[in-house]
C-alpha positions in Angstrom: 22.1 -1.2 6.4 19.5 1.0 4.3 18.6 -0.2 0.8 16.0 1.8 -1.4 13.9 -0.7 -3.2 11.8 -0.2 -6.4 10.7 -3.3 -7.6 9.9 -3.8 -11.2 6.4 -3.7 -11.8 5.6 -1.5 -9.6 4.2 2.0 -10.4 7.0 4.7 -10.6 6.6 6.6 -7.8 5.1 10.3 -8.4 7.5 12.2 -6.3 11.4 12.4 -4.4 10.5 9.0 -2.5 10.9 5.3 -2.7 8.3 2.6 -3.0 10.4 0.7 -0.3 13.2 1.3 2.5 14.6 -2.3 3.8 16.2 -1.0 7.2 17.9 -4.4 8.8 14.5 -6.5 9.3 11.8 -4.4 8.5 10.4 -2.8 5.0 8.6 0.2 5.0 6.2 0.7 2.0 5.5 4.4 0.8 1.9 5.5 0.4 0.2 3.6 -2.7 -2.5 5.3 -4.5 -4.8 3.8 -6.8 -1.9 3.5 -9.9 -2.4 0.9 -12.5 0.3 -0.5 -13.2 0.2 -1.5 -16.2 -0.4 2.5 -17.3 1.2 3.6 -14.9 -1.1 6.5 -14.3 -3.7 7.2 -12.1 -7.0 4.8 -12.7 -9.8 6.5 -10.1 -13.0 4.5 -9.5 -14.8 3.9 -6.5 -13.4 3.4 -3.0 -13.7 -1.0 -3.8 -11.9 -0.4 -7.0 -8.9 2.2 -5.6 -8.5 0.0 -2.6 -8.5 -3.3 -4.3 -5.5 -1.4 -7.1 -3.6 -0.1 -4.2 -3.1 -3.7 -2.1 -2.3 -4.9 -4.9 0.3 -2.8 -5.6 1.6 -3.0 -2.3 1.5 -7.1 -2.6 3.4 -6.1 -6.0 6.1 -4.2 -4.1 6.2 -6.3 -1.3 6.9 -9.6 -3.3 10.1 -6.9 -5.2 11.4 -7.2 -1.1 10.8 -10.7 -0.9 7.9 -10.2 1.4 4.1 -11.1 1.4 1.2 -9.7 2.8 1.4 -12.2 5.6 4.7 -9.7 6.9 2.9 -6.8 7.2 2.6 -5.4 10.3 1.0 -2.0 10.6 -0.7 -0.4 7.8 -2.1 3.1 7.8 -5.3 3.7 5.7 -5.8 7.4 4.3 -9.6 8.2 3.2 -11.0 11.0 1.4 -13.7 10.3 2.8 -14.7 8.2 6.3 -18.1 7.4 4.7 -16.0 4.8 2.7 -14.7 3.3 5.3 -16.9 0.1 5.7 -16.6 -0.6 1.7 -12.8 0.3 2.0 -12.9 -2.4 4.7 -14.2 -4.9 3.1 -11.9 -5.1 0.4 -9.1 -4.6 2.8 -10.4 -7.9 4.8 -10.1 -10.3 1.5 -5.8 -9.6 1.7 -5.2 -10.0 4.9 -7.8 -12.5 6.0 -6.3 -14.1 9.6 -2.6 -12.4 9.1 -4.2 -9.1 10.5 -1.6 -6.6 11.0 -2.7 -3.1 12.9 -3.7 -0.5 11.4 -5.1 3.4 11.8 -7.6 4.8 9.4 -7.5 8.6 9.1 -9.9 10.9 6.8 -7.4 13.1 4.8 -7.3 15.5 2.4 -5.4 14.4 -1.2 -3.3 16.1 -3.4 -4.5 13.9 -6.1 -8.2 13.2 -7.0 -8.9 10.0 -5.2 -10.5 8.0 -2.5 -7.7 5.8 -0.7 -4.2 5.8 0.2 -2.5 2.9 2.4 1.3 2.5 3.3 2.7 0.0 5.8 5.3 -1.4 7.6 6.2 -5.3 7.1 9.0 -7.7 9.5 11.1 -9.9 7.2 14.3 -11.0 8.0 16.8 -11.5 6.1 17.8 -15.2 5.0 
């Protein structure tokens, strides 16, 4: 079974997509920008700032799927630009601490003005 998930609280997303697909076990998580949710709109900053704003929107939808960031598995990382990626890093380390799930970091180029993008993939079964 397939289920679209958009958890309340979480920023609406900006395009044909849904924050979160639950397929049996798994929950994939669409690519989070830097979106305060609280605005809903687009709050740019520095790499620290977008990053910390983005896992904690995933965290935000995550918790809509009954999931924490303990469950997630794979996470990709999409910088503007790889001369962020240590500061990126940091602020990445502080949600995941020991519950480190893989992950690939790729420079890319952004339709939107901003330094960071991150989706992922988290394992919860169902109760």
């Amino acid at each position: 079974m397939i289920e679209r998930i958009s958890p309340p609280g979480a920023p609406s997303p900006r395009g044909p997509y849904s924050p979160a697909v639950r397929a049996g076990d798994f929950i994939f998580v669409s690519g989070q920008g830097p979106v305060d949710p609280e605005t809903d709109q687009l709050s740019t900053g520095d790499v620290c700032h977008e990053t910390r704003l983005v896992l904690n929107n995933i965290r935000r939808i995550l918790a809509g799927c009954g999931a924490t960031m303990a469950d997630v598995v794979k996470c990709t990382v999409f910088l503007a630009d790889a001369a962020d990626f240590a500061a990126m890093n940091e602020v990445y380390a502080e949600f995941f601490g020991d519950n480190k799930p893989a992950r690939t970091t790729v420079e890319a180029k952004f339709v939107a003005p901003m330094h960071v993008e991150i989706d992922c993939v988290a394992y919860k079964p169902r109760q």
